[in-house]
DRENGUVEX-293133 format. One record per atom (N, C-alpha, C): residue in three letters; chain; atom name; y negated, x negated, z negated. Coordinates in steps of 0.1 Angstrom, whole numbers, m for minus. Atoms other than C-alpha are relative to their C-alpha. Layout:
! residues N
    aa   ch   at       y       x       z
   ALA    A   CA       Y       X       Z
...
//
This chain:
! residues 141
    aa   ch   at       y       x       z
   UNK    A    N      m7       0      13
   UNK    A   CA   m1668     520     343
   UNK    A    C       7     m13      m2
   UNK    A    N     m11      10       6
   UNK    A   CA   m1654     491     325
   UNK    A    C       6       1     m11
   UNK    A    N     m11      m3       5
   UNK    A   CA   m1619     493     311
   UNK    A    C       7     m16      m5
   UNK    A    N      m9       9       5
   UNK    A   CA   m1601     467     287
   UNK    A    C      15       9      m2
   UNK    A    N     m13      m8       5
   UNK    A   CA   m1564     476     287
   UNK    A    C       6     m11      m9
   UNK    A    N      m8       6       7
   UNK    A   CA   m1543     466     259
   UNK    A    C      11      m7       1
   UNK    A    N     m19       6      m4
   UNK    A   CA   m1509     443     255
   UNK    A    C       9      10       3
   UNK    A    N      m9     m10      m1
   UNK    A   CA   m1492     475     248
   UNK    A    C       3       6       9
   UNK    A    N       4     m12     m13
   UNK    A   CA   m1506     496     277
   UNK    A    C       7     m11      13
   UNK    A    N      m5       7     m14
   UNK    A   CA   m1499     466     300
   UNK    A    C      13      m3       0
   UNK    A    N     m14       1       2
   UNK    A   CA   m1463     461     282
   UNK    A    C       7      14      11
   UNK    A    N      m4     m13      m2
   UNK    A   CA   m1458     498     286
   UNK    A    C       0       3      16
   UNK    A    N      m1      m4     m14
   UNK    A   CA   m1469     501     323
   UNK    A    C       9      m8       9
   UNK    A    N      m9       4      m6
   UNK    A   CA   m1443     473     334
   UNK    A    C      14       6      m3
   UNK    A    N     m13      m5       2
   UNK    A   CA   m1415     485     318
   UNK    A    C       3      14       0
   UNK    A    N       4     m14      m1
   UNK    A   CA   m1424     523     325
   UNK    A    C      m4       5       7
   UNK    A    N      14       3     m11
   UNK    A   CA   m1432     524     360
   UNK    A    C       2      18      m1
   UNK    A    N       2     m11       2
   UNK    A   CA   m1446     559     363
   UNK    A    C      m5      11     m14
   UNK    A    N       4      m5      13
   UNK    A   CA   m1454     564     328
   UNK    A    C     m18       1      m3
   UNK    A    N      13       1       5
   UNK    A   CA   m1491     571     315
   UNK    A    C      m9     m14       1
   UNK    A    N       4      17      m2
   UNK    A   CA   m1498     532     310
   UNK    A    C      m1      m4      13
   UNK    A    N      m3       9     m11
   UNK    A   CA   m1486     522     345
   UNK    A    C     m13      11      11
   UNK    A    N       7      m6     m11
   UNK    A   CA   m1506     553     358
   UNK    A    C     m13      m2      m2
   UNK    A    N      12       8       3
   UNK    A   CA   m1535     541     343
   UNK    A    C      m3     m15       7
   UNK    A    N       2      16      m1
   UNK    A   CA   m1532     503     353
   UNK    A    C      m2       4      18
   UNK    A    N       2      m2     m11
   UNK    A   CA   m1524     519     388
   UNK    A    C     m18       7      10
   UNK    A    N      15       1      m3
   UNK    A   CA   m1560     535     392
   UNK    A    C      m6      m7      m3
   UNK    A    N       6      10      m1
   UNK    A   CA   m1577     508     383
   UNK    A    C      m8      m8       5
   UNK    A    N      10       8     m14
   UNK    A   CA   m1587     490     418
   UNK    A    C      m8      12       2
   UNK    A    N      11     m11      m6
   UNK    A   CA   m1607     524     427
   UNK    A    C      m6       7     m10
   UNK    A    N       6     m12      10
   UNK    A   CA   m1616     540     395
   UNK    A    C      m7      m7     m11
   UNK    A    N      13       9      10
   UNK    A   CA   m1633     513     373
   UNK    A    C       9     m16      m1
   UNK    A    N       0      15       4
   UNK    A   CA   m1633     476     364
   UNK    A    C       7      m8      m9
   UNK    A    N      m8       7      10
   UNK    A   CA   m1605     458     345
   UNK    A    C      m5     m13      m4
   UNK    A    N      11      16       9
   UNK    A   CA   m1617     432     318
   UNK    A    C      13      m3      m2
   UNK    A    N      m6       4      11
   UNK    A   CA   m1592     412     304
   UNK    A    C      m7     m13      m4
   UNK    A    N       1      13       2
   UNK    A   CA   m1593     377     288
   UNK    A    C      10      m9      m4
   UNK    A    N     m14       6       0
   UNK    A   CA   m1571     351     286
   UNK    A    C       8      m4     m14
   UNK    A    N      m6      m5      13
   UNK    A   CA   m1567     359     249
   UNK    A    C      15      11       3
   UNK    A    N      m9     m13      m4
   UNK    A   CA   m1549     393     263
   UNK    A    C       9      m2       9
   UNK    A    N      m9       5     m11
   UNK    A   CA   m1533     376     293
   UNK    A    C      15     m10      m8
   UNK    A    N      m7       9       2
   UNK    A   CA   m1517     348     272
   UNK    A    C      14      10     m11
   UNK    A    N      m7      m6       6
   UNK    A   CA   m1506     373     246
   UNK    A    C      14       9       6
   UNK    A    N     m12     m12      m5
   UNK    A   CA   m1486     401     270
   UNK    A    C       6     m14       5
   UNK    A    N     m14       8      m7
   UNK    A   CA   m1468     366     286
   UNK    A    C       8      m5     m15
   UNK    A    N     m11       1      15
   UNK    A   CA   m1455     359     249
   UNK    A    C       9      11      m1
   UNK    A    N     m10     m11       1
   UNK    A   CA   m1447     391     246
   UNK    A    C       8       9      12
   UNK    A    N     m10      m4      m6
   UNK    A   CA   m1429     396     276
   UNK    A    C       8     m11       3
   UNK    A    N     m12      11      m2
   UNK    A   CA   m1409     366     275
   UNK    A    C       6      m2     m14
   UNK    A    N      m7       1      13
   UNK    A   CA   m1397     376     239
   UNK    A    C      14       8       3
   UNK    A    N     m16      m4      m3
   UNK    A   CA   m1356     380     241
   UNK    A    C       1      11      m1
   UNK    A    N      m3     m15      m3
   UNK    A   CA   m1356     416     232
   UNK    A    C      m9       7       9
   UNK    A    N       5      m4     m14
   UNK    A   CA   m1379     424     257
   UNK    A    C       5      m2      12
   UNK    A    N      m7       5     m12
   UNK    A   CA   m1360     406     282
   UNK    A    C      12       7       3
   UNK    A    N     m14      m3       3
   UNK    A   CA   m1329     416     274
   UNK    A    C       1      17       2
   UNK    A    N       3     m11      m2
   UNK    A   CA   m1339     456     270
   UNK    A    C      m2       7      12
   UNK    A    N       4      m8     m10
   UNK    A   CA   m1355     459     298
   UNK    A    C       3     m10      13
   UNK    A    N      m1       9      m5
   UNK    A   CA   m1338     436     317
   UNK    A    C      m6       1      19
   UNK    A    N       3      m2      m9
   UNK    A   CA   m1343     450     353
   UNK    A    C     m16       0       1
   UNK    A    N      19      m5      m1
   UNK    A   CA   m1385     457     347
   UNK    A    C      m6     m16       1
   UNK    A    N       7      11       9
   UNK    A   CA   m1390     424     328
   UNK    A    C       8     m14       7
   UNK    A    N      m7      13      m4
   UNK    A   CA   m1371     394     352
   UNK    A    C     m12     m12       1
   UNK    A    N       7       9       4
   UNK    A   CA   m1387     362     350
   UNK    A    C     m11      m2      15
   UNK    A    N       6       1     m14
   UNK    A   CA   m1400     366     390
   UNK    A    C      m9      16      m3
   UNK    A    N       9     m12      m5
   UNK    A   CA   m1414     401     384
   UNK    A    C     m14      m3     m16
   UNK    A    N      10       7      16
   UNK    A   CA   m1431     386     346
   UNK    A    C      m9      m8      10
   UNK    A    N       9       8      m9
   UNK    A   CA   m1447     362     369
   UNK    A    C     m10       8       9
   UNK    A    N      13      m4     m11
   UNK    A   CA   m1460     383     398
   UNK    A    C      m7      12      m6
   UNK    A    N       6     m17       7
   UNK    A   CA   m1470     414     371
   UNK    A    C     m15     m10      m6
   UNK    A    N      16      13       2
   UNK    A   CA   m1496     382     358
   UNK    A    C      m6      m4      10
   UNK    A    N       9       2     m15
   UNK    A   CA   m1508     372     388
   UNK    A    C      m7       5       7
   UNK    A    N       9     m12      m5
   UNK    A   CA   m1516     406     402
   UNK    A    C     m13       0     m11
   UNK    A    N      14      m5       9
   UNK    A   CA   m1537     411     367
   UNK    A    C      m7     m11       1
   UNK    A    N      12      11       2
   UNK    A   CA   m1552     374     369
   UNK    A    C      m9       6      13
   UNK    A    N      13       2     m10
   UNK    A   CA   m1565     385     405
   UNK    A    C      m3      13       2
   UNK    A    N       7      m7       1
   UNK    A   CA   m1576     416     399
   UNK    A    C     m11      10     m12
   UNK    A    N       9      m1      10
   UNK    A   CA   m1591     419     365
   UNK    A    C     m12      m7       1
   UNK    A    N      14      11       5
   UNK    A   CA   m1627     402     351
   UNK    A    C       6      m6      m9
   UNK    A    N      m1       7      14
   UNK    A   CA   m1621     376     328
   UNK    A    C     m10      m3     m11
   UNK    A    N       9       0       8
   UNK    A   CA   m1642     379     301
   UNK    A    C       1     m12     m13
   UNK    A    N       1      12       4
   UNK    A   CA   m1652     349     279
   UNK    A    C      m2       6     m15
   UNK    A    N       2     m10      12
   UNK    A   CA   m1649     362     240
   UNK    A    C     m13      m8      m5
   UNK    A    N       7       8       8
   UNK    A   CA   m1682     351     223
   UNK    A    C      m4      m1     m13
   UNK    A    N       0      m3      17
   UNK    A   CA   m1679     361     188
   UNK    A    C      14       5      m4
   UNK    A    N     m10      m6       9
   UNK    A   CA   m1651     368     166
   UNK    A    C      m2      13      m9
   UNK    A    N       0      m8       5
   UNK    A   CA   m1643     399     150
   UNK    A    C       9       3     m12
   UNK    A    N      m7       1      13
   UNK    A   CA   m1636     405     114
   UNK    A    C       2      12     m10
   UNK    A    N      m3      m8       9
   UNK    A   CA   m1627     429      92
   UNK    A    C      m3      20       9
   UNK    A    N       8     m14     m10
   UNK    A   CA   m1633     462     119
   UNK    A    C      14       8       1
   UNK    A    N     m10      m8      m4
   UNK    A   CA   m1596     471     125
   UNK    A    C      12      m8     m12
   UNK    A    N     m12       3       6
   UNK    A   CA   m1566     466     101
   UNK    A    C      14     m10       0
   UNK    A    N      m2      12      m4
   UNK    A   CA   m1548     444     118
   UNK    A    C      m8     m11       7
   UNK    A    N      11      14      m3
   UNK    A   CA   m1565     411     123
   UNK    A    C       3      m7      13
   UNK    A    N      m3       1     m11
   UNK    A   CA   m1545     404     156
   UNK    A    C      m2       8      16
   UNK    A    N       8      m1      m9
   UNK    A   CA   m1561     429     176
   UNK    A    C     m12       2      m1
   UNK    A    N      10       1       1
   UNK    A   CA   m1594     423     166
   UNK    A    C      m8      m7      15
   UNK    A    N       1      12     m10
   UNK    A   CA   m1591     393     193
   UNK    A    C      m9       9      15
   UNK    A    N       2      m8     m13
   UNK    A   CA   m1588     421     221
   UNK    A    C     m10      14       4
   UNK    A    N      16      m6       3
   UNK    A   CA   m1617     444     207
   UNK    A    C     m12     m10       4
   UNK    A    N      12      17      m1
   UNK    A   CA   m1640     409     205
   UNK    A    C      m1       2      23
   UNK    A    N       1      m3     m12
   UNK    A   CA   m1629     415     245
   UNK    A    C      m7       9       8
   UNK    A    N       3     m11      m1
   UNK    A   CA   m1640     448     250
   UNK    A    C     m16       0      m1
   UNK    A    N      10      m2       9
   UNK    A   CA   m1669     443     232
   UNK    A    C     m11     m13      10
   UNK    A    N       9      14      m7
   UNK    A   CA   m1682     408     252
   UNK    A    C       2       4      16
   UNK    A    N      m4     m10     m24
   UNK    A   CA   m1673     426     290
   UNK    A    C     m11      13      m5
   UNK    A    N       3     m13      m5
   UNK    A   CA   m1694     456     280
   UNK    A    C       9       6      m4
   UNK    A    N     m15      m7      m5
   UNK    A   CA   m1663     476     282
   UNK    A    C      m5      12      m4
   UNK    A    N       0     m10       0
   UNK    A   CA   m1667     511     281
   UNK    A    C       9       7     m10
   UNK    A    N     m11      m1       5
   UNK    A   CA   m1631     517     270
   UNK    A    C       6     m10      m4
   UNK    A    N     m14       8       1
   UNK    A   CA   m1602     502     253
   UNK    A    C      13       8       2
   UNK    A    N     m14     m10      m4
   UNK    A   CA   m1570     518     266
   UNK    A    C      12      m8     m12
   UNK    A    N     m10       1       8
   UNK    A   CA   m1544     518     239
   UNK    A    C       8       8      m8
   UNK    A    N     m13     m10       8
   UNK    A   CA   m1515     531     218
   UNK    A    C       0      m7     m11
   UNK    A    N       0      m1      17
   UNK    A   CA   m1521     512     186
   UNK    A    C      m6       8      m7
   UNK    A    N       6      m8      11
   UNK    A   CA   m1527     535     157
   UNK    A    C      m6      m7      m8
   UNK    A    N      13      10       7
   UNK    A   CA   m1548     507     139
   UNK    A    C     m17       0       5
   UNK    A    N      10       1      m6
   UNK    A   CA   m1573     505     165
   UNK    A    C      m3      16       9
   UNK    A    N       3     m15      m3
   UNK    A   CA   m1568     546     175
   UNK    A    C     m12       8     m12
   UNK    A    N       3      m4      10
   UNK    A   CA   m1579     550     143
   UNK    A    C     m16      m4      m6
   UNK    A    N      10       6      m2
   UNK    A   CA   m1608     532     148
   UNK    A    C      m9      10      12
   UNK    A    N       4     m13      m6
   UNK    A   CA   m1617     557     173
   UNK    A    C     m16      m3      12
   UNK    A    N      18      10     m10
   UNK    A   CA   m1654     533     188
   UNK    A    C      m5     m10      m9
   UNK    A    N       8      13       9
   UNK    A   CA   m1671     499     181
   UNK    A    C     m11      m3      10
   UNK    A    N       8       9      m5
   UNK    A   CA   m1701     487     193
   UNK    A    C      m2       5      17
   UNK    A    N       0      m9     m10
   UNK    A   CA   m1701     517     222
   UNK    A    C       9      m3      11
   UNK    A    N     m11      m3     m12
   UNK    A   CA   m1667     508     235
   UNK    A    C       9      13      m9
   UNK    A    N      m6     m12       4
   UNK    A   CA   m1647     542     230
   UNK    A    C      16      m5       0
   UNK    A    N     m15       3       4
   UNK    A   CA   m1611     535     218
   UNK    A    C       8      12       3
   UNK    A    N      m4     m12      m3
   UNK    A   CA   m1587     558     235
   UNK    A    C      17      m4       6
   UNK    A    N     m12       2      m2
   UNK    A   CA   m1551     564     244
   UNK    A    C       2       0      17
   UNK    A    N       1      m4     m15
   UNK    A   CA   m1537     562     279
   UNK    A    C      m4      14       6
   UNK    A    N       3     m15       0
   UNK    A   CA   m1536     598     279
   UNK    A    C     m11       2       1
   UNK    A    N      14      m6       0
   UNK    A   CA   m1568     606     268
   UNK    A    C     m11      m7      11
   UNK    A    N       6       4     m10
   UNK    A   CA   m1581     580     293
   UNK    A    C      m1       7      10
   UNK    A    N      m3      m8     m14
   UNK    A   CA   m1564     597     322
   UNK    A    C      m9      10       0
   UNK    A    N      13      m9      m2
   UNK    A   CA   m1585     626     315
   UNK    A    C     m10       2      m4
   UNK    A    N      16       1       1
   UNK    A   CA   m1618     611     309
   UNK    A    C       4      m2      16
   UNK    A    N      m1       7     m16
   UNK    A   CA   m1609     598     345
   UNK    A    C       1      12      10
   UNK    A    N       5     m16      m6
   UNK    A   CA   m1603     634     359
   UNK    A    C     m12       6      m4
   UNK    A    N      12      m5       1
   UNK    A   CA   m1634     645     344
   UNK    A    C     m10      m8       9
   UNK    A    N      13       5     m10
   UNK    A   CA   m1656     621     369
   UNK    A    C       0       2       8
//
């Protein structure tokens, strides 16, 4: 099974350890194949090195644990190379980028919590689903 997880899901599972997201990201090495690309990689380091992120969560989000939380995902995701752009499919035009990912890996899944792209519901036979609902496609195998 190949799984794209989202900014949110990967925001969510650092600052949440134990939460849905993090229990998701934590099966991962044994339960299917993490795609990202360095669209999705570059994006969660913006957005965890944005001051209210930092500041919030200040213990989750230090500038040593932002570092080794990218590092673990550079070395154990796929990096997938986007090779088409995606337009007009989801509402906002900013995660289209990370569908375009999904969609050029194969991906199976996109694990997320936006309601733009929940709502979207499948593209191009990747299934759009929440952490939640992931977890238990994942008990069903």
């Amino acid at each position: 099974m190949r799984v794209v997880l989202d900014t949110n899901v990967l925001v969510s599972a650092l600052i949440r350890p134990g939460g849905k997201p993090d229990q998701v990201l934590r099966r991962g090495a044994s339960r299917f194949d993490l795609l990202s690309s360095e669209l999705i990689l570059v994006e969660l380091e913006e957005t965890l090195s944005r001051r209210h992120i930092q500041t919030k969560y200040k213990p989750q989000v230090t500038p040593r644990k932002r570092k080794r939380f990218l590092a673990r995902l550079r070395a154990v995701a796929t990096l997938v190379a986007i090779k088409s752009e995606l337009r007009g499919i989801v509402a906002d035009p900013n995660d289209e980028g990370v569908l375009a990912t999904a969609v050029a890996g194969h991906a199976d899944y996109r694990v997320t919590g936006d309601r733009h792209l929940l709502a979207v519901s499948a593209h191009k036979g990747v299934q759009i689903v929440t952490p939640e609902a992931f977890l238990r496609a994942l008990e069903g195998l």
